[in-house]
Backbone as CSV, one residue per row, in Angstrom:
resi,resn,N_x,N_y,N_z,CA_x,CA_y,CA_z,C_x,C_y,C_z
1,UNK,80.416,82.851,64.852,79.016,82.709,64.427,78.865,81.423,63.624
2,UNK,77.690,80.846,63.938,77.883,79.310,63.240,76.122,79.789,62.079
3,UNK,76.380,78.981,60.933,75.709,78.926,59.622,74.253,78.421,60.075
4,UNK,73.193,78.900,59.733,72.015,77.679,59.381,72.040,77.443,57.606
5,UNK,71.103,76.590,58.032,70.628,76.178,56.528,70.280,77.016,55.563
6,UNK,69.761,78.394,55.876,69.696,79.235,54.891,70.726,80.369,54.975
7,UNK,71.377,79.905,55.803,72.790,80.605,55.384,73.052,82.242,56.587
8,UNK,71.786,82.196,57.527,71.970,83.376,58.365,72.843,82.877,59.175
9,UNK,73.276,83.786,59.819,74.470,83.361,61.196,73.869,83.929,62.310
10,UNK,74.168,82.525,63.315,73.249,82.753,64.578,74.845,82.703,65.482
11,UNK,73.889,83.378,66.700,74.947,84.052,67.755,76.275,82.275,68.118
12,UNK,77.247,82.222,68.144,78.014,81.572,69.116,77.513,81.281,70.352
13,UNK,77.669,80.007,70.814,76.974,79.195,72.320,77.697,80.104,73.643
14,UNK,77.337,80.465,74.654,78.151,81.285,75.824,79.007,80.125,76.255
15,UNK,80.530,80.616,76.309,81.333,79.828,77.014,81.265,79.570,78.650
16,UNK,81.118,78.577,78.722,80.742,78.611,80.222,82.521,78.566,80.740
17,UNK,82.443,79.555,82.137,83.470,80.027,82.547,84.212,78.222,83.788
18,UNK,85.526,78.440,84.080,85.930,77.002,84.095,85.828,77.567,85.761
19,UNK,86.603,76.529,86.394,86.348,76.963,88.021,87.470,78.145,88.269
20,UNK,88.735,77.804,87.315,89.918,79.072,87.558,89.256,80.289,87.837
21,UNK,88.609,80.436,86.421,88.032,81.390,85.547,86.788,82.565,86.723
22,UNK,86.488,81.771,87.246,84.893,81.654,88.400,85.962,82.459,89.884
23,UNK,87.311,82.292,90.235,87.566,82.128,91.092,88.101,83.857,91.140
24,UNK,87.429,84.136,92.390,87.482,85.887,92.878,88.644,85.955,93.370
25,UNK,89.859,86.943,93.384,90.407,87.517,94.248,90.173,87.991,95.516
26,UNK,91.117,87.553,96.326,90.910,87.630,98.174,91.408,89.129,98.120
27,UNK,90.083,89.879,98.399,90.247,91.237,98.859,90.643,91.322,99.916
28,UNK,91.814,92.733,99.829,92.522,93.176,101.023,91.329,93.546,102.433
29,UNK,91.934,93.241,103.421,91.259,93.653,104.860,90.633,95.008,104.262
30,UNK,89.264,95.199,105.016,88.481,96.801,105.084,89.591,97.258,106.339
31,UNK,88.908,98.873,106.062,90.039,100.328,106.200,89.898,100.142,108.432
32,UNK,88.892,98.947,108.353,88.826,99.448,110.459,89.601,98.358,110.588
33,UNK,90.218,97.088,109.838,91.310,95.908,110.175,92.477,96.331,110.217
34,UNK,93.025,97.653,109.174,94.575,97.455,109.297,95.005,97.984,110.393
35,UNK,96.201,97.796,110.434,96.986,97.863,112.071,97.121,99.149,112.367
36,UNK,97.077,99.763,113.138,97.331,100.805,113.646,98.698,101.350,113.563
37,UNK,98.509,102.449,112.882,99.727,103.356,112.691,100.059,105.181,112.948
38,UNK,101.062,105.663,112.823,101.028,107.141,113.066,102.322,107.351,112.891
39,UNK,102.271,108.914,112.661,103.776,109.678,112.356,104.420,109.460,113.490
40,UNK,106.101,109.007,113.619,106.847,108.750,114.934,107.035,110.673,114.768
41,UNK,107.665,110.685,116.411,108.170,111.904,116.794,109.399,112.197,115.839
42,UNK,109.668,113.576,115.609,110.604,113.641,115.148,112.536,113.394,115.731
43,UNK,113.104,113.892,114.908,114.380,113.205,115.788,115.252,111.924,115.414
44,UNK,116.030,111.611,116.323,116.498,110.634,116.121,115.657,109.476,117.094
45,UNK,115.681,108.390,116.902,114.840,107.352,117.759,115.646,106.862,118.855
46,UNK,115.264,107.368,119.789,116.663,106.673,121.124,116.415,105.250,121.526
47,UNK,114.561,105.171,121.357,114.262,104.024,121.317,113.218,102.958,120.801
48,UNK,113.623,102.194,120.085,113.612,101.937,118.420,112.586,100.760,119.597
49,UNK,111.960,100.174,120.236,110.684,99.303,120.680,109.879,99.815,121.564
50,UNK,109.790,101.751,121.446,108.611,102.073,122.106,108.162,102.685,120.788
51,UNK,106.424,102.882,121.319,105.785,103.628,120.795,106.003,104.680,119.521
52,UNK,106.809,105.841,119.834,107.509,106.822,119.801,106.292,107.818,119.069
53,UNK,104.992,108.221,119.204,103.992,108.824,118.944,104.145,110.118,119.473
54,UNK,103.371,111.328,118.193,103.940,112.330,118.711,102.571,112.916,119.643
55,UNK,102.600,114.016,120.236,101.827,114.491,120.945,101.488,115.472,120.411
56,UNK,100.033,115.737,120.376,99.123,114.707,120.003,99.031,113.416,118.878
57,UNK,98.775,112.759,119.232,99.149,111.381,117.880,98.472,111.787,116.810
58,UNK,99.301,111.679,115.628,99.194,111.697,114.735,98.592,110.445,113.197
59,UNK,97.745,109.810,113.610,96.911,108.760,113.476,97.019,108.884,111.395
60,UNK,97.984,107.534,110.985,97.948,107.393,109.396,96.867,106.188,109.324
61,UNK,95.962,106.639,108.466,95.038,105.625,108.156,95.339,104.778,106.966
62,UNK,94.001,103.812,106.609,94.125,102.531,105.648,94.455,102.914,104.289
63,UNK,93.778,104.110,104.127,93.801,104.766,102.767,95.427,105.591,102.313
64,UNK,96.217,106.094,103.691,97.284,106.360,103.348,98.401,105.683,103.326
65,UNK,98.066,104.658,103.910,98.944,103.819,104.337,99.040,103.009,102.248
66,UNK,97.441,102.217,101.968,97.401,101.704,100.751,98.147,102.758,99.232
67,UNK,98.281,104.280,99.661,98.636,105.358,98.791,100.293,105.310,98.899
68,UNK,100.676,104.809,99.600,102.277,104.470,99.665,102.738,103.210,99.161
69,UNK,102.073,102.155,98.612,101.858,100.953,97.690,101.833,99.547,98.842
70,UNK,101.003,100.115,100.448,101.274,98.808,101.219,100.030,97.859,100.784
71,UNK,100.236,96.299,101.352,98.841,95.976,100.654,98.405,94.534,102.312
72,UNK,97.710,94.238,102.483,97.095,93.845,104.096,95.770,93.165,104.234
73,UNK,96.007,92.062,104.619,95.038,91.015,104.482,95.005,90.668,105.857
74,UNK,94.167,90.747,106.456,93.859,90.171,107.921,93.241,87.979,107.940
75,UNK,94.644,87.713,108.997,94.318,86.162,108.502,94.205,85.453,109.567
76,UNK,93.718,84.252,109.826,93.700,83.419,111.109,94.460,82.777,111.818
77,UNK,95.698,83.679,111.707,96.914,82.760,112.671,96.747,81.899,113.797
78,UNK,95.888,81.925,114.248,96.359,81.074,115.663,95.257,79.648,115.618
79,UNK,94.585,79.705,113.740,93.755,78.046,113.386,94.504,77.317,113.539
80,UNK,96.056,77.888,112.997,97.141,76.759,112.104,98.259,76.782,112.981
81,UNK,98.526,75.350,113.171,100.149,75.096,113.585,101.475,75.988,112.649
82,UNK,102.274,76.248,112.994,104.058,76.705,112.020,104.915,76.589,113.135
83,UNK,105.497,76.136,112.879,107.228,75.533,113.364,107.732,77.123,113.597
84,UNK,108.432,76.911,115.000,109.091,78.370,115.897,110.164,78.646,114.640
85,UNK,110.673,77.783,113.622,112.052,78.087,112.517,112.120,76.892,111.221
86,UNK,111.875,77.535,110.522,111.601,76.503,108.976,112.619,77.391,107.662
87,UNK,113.316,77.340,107.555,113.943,77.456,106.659,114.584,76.685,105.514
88,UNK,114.278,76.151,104.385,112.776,76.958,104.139,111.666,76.261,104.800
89,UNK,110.536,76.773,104.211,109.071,76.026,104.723,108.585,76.438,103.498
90,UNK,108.460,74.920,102.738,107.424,75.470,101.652,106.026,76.037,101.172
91,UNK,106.027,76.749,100.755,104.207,77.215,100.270,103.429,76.271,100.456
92,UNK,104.276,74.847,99.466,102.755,74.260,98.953,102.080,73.560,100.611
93,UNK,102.738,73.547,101.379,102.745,72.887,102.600,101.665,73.641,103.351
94,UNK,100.657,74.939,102.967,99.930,75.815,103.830,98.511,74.812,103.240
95,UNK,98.119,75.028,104.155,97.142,74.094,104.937,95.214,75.142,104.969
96,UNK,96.044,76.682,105.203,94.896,77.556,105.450,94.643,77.673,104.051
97,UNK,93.118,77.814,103.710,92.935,78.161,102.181,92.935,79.959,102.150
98,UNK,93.270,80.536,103.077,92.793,82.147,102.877,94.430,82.011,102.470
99,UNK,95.479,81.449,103.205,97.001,81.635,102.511,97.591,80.764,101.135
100,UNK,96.576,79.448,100.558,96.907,79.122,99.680,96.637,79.932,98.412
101,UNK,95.344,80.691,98.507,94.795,81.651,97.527,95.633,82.570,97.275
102,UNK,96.186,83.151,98.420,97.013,84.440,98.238,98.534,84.290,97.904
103,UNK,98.958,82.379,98.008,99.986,81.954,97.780,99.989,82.053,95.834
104,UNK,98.563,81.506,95.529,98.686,81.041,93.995,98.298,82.514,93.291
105,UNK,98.028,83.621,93.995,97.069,84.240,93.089,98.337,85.527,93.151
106,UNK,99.886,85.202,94.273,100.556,86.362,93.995,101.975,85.622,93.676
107,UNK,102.053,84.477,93.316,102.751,83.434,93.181,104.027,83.777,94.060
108,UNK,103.771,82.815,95.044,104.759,83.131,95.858,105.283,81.278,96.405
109,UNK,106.444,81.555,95.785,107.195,80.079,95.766,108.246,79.468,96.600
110,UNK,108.613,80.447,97.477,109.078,80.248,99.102,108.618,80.849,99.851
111,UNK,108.941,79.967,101.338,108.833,80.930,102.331,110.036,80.016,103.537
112,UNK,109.841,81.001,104.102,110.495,80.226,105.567,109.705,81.240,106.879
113,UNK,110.359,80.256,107.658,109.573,80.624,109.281,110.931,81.112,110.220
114,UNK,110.562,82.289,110.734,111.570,82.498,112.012,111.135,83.144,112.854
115,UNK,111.411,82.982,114.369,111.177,83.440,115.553,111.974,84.602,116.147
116,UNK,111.635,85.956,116.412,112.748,86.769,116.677,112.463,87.170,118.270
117,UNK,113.703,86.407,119.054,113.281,85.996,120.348,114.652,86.292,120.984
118,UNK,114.716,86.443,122.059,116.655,86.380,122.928,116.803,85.159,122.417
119,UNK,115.776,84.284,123.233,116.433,82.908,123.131,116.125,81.882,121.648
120,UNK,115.606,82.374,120.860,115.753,81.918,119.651,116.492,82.478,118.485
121,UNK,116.604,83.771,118.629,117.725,84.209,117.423,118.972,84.528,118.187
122,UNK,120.104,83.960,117.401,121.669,84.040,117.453,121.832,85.668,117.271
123,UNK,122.645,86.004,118.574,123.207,87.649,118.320,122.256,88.321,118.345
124,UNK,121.005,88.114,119.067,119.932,89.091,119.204,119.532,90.438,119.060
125,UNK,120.539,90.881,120.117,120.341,92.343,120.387,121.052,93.090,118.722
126,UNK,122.462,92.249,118.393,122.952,92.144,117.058,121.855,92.585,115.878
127,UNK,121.491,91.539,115.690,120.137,91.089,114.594,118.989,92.438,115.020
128,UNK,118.579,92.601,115.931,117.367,93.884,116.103,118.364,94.852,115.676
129,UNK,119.202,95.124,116.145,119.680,96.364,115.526,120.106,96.669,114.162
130,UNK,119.972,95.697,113.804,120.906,95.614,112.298,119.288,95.764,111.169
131,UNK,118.168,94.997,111.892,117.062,95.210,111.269,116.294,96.457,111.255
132,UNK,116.813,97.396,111.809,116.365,98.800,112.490,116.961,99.976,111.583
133,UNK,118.206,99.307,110.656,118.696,99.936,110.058,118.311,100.833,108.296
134,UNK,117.930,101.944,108.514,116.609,102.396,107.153,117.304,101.614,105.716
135,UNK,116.660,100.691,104.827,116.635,100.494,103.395,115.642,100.274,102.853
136,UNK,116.334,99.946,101.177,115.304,99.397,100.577,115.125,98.004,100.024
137,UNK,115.109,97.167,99.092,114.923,96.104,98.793,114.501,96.103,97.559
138,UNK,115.060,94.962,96.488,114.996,95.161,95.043,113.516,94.270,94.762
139,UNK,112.947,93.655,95.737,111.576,92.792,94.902,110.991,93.656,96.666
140,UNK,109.263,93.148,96.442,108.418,93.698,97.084,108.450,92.532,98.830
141,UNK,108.511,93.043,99.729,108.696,92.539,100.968,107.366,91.818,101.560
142,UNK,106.945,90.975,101.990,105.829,89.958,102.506,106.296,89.490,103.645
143,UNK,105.219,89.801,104.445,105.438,89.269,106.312,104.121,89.017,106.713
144,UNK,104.211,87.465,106.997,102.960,87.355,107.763,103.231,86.865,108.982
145,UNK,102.798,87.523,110.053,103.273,87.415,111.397,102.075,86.164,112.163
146,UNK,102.558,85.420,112.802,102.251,84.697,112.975,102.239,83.954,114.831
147,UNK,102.758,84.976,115.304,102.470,85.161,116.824,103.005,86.586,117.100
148,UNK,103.342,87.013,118.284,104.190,88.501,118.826,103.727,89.279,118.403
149,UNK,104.090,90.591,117.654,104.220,91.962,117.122,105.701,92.906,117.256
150,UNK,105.557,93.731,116.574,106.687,94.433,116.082,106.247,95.388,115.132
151,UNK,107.142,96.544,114.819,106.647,97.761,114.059,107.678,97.798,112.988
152,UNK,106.867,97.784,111.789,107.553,97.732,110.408,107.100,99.904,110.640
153,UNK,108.422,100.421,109.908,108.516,102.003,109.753,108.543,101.875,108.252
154,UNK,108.105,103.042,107.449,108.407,103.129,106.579,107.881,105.161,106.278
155,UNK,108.450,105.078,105.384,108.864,106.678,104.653,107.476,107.002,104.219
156,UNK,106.788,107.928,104.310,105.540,108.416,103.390,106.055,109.679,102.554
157,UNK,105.490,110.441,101.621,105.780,110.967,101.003,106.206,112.130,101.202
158,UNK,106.356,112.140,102.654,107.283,114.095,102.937,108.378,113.872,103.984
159,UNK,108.676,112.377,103.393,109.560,111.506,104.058,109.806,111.592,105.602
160,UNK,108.447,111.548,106.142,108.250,111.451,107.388,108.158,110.024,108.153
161,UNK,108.508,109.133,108.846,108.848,107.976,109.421,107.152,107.883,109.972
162,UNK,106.496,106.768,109.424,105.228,106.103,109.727,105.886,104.723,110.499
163,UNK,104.831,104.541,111.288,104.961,103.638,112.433,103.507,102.859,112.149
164,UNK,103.816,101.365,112.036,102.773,100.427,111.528,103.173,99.217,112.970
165,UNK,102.270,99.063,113.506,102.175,98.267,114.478,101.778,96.356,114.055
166,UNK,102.403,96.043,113.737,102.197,94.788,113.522,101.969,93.695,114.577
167,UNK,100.954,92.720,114.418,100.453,91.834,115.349,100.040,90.609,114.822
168,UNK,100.202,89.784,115.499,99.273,88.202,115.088,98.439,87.770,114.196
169,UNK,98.462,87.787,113.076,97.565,87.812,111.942,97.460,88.393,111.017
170,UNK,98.511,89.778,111.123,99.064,90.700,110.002,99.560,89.989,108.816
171,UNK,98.828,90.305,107.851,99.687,89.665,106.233,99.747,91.153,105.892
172,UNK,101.165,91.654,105.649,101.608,92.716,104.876,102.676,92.600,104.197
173,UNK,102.204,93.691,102.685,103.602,93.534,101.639,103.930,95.045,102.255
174,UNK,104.957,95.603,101.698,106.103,96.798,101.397,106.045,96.262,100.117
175,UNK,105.898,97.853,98.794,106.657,97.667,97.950,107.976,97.730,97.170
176,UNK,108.669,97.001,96.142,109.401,97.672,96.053,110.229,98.581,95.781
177,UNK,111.346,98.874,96.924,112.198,100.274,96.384,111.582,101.695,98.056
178,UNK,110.576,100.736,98.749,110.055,101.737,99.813,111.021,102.052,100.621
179,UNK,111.191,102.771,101.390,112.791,103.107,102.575,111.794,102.289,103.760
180,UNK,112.249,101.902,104.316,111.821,101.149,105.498,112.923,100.473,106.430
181,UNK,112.260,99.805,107.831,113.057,99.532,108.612,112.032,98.444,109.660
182,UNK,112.973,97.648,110.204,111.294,96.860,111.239,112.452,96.685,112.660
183,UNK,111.300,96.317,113.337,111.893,96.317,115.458,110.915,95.369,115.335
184,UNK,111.468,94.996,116.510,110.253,93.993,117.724,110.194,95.096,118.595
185,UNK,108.568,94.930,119.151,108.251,95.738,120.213,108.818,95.612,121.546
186,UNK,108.207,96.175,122.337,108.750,96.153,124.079,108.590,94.631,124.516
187,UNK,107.707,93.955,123.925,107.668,92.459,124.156,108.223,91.847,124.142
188,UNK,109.134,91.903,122.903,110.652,90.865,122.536,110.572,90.001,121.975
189,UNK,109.326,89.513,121.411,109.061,88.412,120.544,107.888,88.579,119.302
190,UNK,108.471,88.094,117.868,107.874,87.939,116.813,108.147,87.048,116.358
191,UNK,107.086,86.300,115.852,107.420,85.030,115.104,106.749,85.347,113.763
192,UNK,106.981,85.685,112.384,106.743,85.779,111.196,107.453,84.544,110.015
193,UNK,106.619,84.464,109.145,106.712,84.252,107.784,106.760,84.889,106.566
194,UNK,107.902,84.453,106.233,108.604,85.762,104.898,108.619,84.930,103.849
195,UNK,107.641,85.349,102.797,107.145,84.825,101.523,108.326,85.260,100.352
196,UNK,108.273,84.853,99.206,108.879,85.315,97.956,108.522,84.788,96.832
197,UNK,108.343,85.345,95.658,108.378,85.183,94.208,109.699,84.572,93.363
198,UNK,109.466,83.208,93.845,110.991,82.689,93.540,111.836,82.664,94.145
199,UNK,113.616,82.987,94.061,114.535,82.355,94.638,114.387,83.887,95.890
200,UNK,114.758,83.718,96.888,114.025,84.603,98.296,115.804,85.753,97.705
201,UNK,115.382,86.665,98.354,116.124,87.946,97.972,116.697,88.443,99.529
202,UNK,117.703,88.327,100.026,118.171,88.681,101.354,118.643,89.852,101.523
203,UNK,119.478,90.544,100.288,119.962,92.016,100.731,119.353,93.312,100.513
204,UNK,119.504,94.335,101.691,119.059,94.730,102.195,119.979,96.187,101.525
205,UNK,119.539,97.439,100.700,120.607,98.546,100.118,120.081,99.826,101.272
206,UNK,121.074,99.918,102.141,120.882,101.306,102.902,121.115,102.498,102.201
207,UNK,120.543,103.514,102.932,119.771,104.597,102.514,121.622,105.423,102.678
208,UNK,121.630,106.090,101.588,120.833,106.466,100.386,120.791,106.094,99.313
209,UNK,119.892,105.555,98.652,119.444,104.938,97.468,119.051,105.746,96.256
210,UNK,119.090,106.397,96.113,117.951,107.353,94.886,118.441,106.787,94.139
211,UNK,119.542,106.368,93.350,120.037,106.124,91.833,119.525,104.525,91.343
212,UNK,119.215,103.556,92.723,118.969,102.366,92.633,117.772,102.257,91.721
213,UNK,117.873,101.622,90.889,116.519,101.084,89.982,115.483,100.847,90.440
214,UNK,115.227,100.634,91.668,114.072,100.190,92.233,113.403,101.033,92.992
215,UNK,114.202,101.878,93.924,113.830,103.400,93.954,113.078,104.341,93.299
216,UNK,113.449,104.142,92.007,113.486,105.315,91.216,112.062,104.881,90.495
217,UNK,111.990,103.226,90.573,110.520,103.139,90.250,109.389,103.018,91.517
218,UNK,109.888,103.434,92.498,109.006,103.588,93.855,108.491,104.842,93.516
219,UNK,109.869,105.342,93.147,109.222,106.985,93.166,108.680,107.546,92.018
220,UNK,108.624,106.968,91.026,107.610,107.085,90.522,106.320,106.581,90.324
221,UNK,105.978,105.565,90.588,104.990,105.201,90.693,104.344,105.445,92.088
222,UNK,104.628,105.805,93.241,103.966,106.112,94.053,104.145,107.927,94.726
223,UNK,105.581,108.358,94.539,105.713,109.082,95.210,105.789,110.922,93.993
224,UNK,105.518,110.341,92.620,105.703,111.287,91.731,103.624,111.462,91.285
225,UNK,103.681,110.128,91.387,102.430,110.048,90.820,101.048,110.921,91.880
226,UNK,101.851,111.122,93.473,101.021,111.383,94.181,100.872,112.836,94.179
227,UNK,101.833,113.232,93.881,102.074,114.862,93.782,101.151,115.190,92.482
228,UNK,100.942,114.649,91.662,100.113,115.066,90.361,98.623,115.186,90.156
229,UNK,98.279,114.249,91.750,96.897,114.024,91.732,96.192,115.524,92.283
């Protein structure tokens, strides 16, 4: 409060807000964009790039999918050029402003580019299978796919195997500590970009995990907290 001359105090001037200050958060895709998903059949998976939907399909929507801590931004892959393999490929190098926003606003300070193809990844059939394999991961997972498709699985809360269909323009996190697993579809080709918060995190802790620290805050924050509601 600033003084007059007779000594009353008049209101403080409104701070005018700066452009940071002004600048909205890029809301996640509405609930009819995210990718299509559903409970796989039960069982073991004989085969990890079909479908595997049960009969009748069992259809997980935006809202359950967001209640398991996923988060999904629908983006314009096919405006922008990316290299078939960039390792790394830096952030500051994105060009789209819908991915620089979501670069600065979740600070994400690498990335690299890879193609998961016969003829572009070494040990192919190797590598799909090894990616098929259920874990978890100690920081939160980011994939923005950027041609192909492929199905990221992950655990919902009666630890039933959800099937998320990923495609061309998909920006999705996993959080972390989720059990999960990803394929390429019947197609055979994905080309994605895998973001990180600093120095990039490669290993991968198979299941079973419960005692892992990161787990244990999955499960509580998503999978304790859901039972209470």
């Amino acid at each position: 409060m600033a003084d007059t001359a007779s000594g009353a105090k008049l209101p403080e001037p409104k701070k005018l807000k700066t452009s940071e200050e002004e600048k909205e958060k890029m809301d996640q895709a509405p609930d009819n964009e995210w990718p299509d998903a559903w409970i796989m059949t039960d069982g073991e998976c004989k085969d990890q790039k079909a479908e595997n939907r049960k009969e009748p399909n069992e259809v997980v929507d935006a809202a359950a999918l967001r209640k398991l801590g996923i988060c999904y931004w629908k983006m314009d892959a096919g405006a922008y050029d990316y290299p078939a393999l960039a390792v790394p490929w830096d952030p500051k190098d994105a060009v789209d402003p819908r991915l620089k926003q979501l670069r600065d606003e979740r600070g994400y300070s690498y990335a690299d580019i890879i193609t998961i193809h016969p003829e572009k990844l070494p040990e192919y059939d190797k590598k799909v299978k090894s990616f098929f394999e259920e874990h978890i991961h100690d920081a939160e997972e980011i994939r923005y796919i950027l041609d192909g498709s492929g199905f990221f699985d992950v655990r919902d809360d009666k630890d039933r195997w959800v099937r998320i269909h990923v495609k061309k323009g998909d920006l999705m996190t996993l959080p972390e500590g989720i059990y999960h697993r990803f394929t390429v579809d019947e197609n055979d080709i994905i080309k994605a970009m895998r973001l990180f918060i600093g120095q990039p995190i490669w290993t991968p802790f198979n299941r079973p995990q419960e005692e892992h620290p990161s787990r244990k805050k999955y499960v509580t924050e998503f999978i304790e907290e859901k039972k209470e509601e």
